[in-house]
Backbone and ligand atoms as CSV (ligand in chain L), in Angstrom:
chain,resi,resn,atom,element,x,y,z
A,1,UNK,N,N,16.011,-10.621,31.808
A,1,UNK,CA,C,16.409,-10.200,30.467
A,1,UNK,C,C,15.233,-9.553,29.737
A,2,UNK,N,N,15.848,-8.753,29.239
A,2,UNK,CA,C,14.449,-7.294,28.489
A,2,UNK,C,C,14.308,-8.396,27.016
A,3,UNK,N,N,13.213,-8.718,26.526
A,3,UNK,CA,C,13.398,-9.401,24.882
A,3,UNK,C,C,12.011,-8.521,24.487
A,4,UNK,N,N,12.378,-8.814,23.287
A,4,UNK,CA,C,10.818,-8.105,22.310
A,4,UNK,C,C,9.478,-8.319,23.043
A,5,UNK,N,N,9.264,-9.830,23.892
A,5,UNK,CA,C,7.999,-9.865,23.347
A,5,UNK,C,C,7.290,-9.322,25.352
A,6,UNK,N,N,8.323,-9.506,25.950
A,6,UNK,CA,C,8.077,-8.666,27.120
A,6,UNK,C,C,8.342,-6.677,26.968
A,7,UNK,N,N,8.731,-6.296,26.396
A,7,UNK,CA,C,9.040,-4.667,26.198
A,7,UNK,C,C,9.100,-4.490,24.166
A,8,UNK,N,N,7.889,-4.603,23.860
A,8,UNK,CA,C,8.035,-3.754,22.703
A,8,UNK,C,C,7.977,-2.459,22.794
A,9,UNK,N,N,8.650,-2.260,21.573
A,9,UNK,CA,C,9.011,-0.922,21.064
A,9,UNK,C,C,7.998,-0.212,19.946
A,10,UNK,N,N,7.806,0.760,20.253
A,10,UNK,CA,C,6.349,1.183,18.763
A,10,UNK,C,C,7.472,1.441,17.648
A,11,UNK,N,N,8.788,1.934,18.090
A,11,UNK,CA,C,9.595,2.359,16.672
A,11,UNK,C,C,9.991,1.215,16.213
A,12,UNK,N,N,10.446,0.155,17.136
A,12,UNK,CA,C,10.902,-0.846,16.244
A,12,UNK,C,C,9.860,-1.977,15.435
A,13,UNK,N,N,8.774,-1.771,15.915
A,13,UNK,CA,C,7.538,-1.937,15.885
A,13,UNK,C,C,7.239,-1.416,14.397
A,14,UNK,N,N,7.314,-0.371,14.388
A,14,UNK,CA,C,6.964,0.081,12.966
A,14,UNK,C,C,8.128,0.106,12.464
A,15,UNK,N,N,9.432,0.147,12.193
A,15,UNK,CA,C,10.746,-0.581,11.297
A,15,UNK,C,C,10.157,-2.156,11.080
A,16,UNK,N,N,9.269,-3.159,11.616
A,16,UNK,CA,C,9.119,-4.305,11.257
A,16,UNK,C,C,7.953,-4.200,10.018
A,17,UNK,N,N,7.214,-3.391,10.737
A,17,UNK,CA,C,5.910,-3.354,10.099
A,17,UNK,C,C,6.037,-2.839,8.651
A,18,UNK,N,N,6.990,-1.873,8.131
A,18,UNK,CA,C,7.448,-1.247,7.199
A,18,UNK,C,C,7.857,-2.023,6.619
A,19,UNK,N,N,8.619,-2.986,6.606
A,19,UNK,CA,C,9.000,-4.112,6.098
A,19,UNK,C,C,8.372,-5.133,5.329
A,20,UNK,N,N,6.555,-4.691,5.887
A,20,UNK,CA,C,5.671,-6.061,4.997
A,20,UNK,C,C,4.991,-5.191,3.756
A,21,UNK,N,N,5.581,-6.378,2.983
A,21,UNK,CA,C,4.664,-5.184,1.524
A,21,UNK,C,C,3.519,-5.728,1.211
A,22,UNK,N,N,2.860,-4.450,0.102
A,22,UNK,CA,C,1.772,-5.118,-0.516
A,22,UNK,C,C,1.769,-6.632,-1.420
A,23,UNK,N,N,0.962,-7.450,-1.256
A,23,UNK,CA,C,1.229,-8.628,-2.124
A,23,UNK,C,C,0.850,-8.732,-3.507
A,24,UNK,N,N,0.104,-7.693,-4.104
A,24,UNK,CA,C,-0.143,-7.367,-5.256
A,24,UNK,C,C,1.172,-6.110,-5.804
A,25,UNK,N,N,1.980,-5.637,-5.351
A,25,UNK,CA,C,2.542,-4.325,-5.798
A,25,UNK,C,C,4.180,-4.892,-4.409
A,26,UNK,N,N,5.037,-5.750,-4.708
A,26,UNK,CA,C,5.636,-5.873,-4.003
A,26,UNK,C,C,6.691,-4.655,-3.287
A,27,UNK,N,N,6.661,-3.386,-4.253
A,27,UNK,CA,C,7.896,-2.215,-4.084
A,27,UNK,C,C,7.186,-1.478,-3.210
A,28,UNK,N,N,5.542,-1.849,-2.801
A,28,UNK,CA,C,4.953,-0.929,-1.654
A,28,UNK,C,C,4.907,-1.489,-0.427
A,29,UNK,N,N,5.477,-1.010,0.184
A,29,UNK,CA,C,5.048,-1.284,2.298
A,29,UNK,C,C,3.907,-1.026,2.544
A,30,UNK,N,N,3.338,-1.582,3.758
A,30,UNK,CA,C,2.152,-0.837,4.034
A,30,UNK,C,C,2.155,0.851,4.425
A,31,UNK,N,N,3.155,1.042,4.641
A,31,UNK,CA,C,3.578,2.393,5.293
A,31,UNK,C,C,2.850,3.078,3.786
A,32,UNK,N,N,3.960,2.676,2.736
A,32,UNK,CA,C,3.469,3.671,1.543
A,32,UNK,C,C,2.207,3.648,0.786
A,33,UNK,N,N,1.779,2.351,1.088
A,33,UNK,CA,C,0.246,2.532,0.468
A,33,UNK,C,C,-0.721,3.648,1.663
A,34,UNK,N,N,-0.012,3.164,3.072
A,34,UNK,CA,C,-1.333,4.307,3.923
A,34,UNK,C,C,-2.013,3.664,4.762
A,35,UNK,N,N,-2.223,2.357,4.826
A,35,UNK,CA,C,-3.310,1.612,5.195
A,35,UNK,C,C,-2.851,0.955,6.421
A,36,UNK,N,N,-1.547,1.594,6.698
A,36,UNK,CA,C,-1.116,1.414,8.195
A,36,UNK,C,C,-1.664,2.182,9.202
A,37,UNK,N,N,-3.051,2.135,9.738
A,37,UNK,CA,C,-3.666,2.945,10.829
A,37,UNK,C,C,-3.284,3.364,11.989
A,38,UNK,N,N,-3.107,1.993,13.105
A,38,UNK,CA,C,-2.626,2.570,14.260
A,38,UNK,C,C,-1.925,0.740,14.683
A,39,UNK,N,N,-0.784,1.124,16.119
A,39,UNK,CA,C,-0.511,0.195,16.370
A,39,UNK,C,C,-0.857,0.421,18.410
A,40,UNK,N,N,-1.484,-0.519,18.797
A,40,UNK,CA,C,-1.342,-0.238,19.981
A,40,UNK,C,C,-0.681,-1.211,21.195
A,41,UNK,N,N,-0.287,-1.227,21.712
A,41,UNK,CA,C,0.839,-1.638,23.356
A,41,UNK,C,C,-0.076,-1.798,23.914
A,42,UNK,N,N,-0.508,-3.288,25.016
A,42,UNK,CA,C,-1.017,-2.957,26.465
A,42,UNK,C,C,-0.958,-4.385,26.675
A,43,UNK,N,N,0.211,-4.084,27.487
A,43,UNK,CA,C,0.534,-5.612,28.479
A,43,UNK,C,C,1.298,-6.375,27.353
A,44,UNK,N,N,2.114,-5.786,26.881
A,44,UNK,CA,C,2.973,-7.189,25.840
A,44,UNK,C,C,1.953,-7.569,24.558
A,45,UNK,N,N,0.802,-7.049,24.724
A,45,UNK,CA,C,-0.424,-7.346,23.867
A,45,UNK,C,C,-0.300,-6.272,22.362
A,46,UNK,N,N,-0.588,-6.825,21.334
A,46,UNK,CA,C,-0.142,-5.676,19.958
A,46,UNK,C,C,-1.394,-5.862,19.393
A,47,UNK,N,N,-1.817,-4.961,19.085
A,47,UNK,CA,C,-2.787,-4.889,18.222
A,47,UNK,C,C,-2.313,-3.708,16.978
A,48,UNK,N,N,-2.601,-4.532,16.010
A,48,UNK,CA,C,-2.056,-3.671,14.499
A,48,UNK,C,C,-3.085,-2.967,13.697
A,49,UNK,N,N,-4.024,-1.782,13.323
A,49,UNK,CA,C,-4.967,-1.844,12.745
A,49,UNK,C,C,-4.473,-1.192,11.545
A,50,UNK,N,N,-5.250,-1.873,10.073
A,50,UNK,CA,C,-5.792,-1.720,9.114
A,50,UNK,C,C,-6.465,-1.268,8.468
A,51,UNK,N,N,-6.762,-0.359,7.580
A,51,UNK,CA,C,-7.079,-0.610,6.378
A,51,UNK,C,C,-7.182,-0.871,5.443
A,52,UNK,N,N,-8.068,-2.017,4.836
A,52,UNK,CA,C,-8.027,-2.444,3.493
A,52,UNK,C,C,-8.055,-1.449,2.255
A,53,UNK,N,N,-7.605,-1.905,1.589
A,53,UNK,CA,C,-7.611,-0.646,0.251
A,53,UNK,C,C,-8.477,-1.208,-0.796
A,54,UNK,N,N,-9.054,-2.090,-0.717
A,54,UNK,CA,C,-10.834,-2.055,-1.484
A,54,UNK,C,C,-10.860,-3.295,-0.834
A,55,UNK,N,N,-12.176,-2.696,-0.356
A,55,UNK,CA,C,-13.194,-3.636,0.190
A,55,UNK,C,C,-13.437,-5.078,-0.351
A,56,UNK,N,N,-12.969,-6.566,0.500
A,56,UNK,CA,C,-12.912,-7.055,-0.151
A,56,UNK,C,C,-11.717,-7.470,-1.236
A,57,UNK,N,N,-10.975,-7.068,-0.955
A,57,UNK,CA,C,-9.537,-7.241,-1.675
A,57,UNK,C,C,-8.737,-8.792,-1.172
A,58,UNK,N,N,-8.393,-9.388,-2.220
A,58,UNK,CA,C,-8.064,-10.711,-1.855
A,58,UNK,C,C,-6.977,-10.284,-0.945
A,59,UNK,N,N,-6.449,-9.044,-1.042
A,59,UNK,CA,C,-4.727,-9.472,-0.809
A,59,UNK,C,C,-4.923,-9.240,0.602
A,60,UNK,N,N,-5.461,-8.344,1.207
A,60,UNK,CA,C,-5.682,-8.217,2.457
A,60,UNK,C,C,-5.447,-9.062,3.405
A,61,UNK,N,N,-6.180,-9.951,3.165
A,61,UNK,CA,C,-6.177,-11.698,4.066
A,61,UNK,C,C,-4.355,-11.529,4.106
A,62,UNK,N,N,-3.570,-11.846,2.989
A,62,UNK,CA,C,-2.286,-12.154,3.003
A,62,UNK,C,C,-1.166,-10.758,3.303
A,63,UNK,N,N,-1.753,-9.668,3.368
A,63,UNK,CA,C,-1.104,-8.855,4.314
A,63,UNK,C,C,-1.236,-8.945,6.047
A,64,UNK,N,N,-2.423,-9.240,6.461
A,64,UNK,CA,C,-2.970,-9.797,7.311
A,64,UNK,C,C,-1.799,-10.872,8.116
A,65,UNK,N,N,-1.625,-11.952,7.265
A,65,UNK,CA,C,-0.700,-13.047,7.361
A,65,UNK,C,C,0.563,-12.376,8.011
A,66,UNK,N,N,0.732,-11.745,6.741
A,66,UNK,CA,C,2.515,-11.582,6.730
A,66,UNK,C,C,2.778,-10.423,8.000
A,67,UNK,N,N,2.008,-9.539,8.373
A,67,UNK,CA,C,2.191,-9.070,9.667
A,67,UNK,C,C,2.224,-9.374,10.612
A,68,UNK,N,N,0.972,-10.775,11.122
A,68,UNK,CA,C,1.753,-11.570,11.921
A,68,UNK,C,C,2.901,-12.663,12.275
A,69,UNK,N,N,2.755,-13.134,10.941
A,69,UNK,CA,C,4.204,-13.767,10.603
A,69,UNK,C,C,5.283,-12.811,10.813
A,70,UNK,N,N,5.563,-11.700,10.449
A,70,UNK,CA,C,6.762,-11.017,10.330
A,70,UNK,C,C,7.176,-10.570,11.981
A,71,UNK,N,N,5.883,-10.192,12.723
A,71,UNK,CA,C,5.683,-9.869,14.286
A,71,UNK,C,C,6.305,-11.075,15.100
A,72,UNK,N,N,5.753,-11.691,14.642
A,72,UNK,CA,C,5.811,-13.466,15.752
A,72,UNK,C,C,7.307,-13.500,15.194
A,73,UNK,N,N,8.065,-13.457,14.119
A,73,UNK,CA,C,9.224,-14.026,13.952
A,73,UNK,C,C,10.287,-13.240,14.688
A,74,UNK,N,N,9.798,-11.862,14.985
A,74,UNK,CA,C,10.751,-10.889,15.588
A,74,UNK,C,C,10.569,-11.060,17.045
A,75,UNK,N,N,9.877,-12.154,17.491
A,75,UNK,CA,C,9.780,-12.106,18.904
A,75,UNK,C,C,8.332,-11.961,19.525
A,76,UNK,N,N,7.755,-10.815,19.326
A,76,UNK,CA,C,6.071,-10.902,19.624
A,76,UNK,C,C,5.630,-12.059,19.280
A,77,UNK,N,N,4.455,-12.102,20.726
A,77,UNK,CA,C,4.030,-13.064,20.845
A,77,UNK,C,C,2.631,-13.139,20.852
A,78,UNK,N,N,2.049,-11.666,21.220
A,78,UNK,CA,C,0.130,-12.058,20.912
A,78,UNK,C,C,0.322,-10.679,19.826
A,79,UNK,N,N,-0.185,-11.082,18.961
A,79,UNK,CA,C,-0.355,-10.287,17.977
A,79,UNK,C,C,-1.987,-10.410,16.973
A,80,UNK,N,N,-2.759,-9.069,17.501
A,80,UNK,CA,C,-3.920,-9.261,16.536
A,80,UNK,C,C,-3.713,-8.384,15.770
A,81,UNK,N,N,-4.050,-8.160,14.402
A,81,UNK,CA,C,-4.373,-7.676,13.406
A,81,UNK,C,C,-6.002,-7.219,13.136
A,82,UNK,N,N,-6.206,-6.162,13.113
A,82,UNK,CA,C,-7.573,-5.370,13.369
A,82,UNK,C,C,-7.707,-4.535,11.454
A,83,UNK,N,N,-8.772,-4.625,11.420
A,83,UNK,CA,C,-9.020,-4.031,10.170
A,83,UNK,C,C,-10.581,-2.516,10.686
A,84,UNK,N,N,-10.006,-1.711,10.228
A,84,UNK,CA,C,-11.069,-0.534,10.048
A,84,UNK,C,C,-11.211,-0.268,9.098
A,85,UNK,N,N,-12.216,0.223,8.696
A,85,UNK,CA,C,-13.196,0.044,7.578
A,85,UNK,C,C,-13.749,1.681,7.545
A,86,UNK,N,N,-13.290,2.351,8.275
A,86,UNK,CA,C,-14.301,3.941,8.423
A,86,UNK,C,C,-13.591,4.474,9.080
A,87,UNK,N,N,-12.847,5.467,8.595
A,87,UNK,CA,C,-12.876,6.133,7.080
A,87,UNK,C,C,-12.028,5.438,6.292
A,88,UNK,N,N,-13.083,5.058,4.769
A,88,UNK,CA,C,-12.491,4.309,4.011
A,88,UNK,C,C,-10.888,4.889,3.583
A,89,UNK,N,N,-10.686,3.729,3.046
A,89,UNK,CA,C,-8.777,3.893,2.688
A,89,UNK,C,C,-9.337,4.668,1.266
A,90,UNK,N,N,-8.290,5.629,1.016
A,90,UNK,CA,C,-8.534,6.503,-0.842
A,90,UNK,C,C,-7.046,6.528,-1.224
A,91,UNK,N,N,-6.902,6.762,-2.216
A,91,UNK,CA,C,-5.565,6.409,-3.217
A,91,UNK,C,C,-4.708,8.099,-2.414
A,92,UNK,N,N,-5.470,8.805,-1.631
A,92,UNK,CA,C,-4.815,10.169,-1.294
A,92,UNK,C,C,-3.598,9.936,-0.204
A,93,UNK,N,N,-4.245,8.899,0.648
A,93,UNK,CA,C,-3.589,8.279,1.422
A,93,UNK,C,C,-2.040,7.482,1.105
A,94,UNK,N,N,-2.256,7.661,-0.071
A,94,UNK,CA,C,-0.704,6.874,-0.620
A,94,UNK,C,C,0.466,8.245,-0.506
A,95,UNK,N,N,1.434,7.571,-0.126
A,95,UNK,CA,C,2.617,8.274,0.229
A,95,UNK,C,C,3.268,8.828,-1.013
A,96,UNK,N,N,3.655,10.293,-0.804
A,96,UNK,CA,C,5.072,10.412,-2.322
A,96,UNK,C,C,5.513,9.627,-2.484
A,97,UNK,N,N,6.452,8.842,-1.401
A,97,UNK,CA,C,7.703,8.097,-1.822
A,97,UNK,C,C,6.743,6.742,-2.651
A,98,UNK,N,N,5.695,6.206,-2.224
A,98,UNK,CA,C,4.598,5.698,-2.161
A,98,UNK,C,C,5.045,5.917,-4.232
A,99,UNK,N,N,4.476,7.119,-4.564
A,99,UNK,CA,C,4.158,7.074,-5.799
A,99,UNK,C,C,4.846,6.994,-6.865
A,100,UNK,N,N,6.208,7.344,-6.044
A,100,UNK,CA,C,7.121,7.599,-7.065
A,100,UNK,C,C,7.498,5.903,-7.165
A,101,UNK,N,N,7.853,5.135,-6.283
A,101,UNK,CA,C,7.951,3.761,-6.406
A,101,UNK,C,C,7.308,3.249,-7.207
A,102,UNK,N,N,5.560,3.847,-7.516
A,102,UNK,CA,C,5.338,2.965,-8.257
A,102,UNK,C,C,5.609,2.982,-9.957
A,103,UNK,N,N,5.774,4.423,-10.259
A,103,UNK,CA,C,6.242,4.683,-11.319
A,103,UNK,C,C,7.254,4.465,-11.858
A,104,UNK,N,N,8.403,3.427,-10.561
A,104,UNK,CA,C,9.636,3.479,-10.902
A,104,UNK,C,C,9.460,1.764,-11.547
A,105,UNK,N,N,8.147,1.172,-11.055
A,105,UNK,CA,C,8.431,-0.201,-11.052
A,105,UNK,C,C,7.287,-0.245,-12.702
A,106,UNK,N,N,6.849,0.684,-12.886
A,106,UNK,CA,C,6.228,1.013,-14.285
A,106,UNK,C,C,4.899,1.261,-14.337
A,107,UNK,N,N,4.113,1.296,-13.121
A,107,UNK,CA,C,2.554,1.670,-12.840
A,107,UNK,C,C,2.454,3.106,-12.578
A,108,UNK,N,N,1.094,3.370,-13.471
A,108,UNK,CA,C,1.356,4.984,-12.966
A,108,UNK,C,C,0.603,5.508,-12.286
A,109,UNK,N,N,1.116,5.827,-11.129
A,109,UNK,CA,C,0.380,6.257,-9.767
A,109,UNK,C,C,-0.736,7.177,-9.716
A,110,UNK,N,N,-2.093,7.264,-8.983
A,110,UNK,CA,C,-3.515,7.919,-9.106
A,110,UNK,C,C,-2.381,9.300,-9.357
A,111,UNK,N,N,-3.776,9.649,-10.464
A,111,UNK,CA,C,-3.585,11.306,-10.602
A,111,UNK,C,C,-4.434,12.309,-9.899
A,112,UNK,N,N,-4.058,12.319,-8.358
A,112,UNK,CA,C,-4.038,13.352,-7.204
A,112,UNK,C,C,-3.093,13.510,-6.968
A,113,UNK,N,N,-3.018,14.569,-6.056
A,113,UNK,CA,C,-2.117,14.626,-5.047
A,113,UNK,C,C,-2.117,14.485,-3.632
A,114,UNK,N,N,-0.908,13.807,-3.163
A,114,UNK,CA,C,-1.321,13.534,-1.701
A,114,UNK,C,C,-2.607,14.323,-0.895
A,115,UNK,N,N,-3.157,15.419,-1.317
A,115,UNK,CA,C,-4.349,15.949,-0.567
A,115,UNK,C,C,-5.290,15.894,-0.718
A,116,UNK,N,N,-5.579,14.974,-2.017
A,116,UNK,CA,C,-6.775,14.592,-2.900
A,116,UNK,C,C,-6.967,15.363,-3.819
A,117,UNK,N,N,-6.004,16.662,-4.541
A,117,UNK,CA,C,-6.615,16.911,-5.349
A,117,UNK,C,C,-6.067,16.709,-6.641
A,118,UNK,N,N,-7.600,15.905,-8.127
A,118,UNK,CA,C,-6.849,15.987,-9.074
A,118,UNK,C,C,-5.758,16.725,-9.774
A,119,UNK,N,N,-4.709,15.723,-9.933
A,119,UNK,CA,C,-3.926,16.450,-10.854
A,119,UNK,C,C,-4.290,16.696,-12.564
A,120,UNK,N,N,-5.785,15.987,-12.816
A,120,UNK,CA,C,-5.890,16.005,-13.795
A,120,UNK,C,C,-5.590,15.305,-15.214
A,121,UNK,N,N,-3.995,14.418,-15.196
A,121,UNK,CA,C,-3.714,13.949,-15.864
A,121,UNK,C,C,-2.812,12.679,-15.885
A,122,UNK,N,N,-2.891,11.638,-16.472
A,122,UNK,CA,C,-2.079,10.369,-15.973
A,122,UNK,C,C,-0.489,10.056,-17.101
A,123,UNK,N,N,0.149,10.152,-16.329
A,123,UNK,CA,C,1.690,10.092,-17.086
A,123,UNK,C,C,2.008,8.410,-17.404
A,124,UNK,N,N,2.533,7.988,-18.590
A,124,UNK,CA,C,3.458,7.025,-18.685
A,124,UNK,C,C,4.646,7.065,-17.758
A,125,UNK,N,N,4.507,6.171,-17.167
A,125,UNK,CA,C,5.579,5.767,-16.069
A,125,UNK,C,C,6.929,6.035,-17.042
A,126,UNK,N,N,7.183,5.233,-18.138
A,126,UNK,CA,C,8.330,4.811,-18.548
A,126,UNK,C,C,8.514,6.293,-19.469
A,127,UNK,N,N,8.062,7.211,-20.149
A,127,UNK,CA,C,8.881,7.841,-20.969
A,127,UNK,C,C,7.913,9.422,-20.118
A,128,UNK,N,N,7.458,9.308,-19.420
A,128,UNK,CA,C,6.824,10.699,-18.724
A,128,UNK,C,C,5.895,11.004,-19.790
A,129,UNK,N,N,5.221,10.791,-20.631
A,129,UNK,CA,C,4.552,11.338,-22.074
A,129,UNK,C,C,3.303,11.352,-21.362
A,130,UNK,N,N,1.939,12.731,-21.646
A,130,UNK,CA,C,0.869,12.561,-21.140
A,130,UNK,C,C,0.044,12.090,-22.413
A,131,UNK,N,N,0.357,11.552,-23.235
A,131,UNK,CA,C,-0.419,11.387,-24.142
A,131,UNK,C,C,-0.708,9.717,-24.217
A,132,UNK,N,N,-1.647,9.728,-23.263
A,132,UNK,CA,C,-1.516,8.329,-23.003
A,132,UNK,C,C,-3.204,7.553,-23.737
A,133,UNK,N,N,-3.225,6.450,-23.502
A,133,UNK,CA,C,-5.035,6.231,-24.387
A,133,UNK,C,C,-5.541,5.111,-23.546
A,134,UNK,N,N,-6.341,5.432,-23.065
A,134,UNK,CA,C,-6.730,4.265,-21.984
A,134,UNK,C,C,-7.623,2.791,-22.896
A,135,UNK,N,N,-6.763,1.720,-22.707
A,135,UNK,CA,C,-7.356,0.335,-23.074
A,135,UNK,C,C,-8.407,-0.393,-22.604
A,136,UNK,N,N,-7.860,-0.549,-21.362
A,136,UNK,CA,C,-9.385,-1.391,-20.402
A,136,UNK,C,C,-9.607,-0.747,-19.366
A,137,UNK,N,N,-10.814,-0.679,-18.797
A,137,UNK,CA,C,-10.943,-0.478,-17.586
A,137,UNK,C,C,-10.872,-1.265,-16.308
A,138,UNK,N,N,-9.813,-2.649,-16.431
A,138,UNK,CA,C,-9.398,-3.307,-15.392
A,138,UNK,C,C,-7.915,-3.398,-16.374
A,139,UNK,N,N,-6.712,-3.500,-15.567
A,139,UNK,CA,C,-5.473,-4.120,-15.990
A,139,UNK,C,C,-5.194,-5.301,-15.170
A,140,UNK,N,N,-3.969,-5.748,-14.951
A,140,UNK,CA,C,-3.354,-6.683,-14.055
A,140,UNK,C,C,-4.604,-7.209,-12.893
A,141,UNK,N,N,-5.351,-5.916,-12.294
A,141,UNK,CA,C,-5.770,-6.410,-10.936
A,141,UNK,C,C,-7.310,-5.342,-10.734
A,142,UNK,N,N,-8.221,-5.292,-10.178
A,142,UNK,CA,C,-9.378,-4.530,-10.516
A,142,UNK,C,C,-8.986,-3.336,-9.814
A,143,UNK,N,N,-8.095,-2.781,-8.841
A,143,UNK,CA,C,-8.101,-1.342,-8.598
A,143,UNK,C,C,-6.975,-1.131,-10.298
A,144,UNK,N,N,-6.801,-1.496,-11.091
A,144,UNK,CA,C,-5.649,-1.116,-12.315
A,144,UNK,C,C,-6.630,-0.892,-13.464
A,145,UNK,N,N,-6.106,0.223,-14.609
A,145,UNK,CA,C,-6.799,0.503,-15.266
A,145,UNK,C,C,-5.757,-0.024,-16.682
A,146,UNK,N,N,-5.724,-0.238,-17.785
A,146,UNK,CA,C,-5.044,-0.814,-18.615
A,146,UNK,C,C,-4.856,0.571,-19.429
A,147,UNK,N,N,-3.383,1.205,-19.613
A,147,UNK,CA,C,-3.197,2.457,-20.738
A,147,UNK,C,C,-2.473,1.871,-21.686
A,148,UNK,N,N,-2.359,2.890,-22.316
A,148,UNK,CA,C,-1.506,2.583,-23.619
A,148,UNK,C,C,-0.597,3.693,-23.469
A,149,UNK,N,N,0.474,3.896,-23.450
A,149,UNK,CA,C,1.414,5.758,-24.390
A,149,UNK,C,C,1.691,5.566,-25.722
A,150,UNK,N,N,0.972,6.409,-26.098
A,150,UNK,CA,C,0.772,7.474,-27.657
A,150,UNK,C,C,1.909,7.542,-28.397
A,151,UNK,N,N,3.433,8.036,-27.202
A,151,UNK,CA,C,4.794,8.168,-27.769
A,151,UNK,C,C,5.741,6.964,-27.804
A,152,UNK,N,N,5.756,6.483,-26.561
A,152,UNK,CA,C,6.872,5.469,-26.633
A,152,UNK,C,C,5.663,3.844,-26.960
A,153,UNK,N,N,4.533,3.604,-26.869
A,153,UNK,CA,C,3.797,2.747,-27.334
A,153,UNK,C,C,3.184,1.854,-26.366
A,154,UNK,N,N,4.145,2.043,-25.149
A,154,UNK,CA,C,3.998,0.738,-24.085
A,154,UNK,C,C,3.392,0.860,-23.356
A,155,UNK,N,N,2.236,-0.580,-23.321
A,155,UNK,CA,C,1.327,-0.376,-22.580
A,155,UNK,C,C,1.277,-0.234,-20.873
A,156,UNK,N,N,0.679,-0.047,-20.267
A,156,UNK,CA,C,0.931,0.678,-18.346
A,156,UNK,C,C,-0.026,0.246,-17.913
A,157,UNK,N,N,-0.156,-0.286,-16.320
A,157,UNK,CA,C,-1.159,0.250,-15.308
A,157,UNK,C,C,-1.167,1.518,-14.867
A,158,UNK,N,N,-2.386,1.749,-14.876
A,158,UNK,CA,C,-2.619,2.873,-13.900
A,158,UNK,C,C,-3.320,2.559,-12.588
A,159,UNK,N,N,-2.921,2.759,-11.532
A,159,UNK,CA,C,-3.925,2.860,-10.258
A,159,UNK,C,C,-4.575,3.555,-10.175
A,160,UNK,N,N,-6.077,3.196,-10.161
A,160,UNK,CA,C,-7.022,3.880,-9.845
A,160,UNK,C,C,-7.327,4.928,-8.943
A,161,UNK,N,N,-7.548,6.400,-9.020
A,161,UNK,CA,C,-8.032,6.900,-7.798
A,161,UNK,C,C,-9.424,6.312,-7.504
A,162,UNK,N,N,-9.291,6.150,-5.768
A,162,UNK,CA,C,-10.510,6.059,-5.192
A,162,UNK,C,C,-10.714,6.999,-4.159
L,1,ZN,ZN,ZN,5.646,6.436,-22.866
């Protein structure tokens, strides 16, 4: 009998993997943050590699977790989790769908564009207004910057470009 943990699949492999989100930003997968590197096959053996998205990031450890938890529950059975470090992870690396999620959940996504280049300006998630006034320079979490909007009043994260 063919089962997961004798014949994985890289597609179904990554349909699982897509599945584990960030633990700080639950509406992101790893897919959409970026920091899904590579996955490799050899001998029933998985190795998942990583990038952290700041150095040092608590959440890491618990993405870490939940990939092998989520792996092992689907059947795999040796599963390492590898972290690379070079070339660092940058906010460019975040996916459209990536950004628009986050704006949908009320954070307003780095102002680049997927190719790194500034867009120049940071939008209120909730009413699109660029007239925004920046509060702190940490919000919720240290890659978050604390805004304010000018028009509708309410205050926002912004994610940091890095
Ligand atoms: Zn607004």
């Amino acid at each position: 009998m063919v089962t997961a943990a004798n014949k994985p699949d890289s597609k179904e492999l990554l349909a699982l993997l897509s599945s584990v989100c960030d633990p700080e930003i639950p509406v992101l997968t790893l897919e959409d943050l970026g920091v899904l590197r590579n996955i490799s096959l050899d001998n029933g053996k998985i190795t998942v590699t990583i990038t952290p998205t700041y150095a040092g990031c608590p959440a890491m450890e618990v993405m870490r977790s939940d990939i092998e938890t989520t792996l092992t529950e689907a059947g795999y059975q040796q599963v390492s989790v590898q972290q690379s470090l070079s070339p660092a992870w940058t906010t460019d690396w975040m996916s459209a769908n990536g950004r628009q999620k986050l704006r949908a959940y009320g954070i307003a996504p780095p102002a680049t564009t997927t190719c790194g280049q500034s867009t120049g300006h940071i939008e209120c998630p909730r009413c699109g207004s660029g007239e925004v006034k920046k509060i702190s320079e940490f919000g919720s979490t240290a890659c978050k910057a604390l805004y304010q909007c000018q028009d509708c009043r309410e205050p926002f994260d912004y994610f940091k470009c890095i």
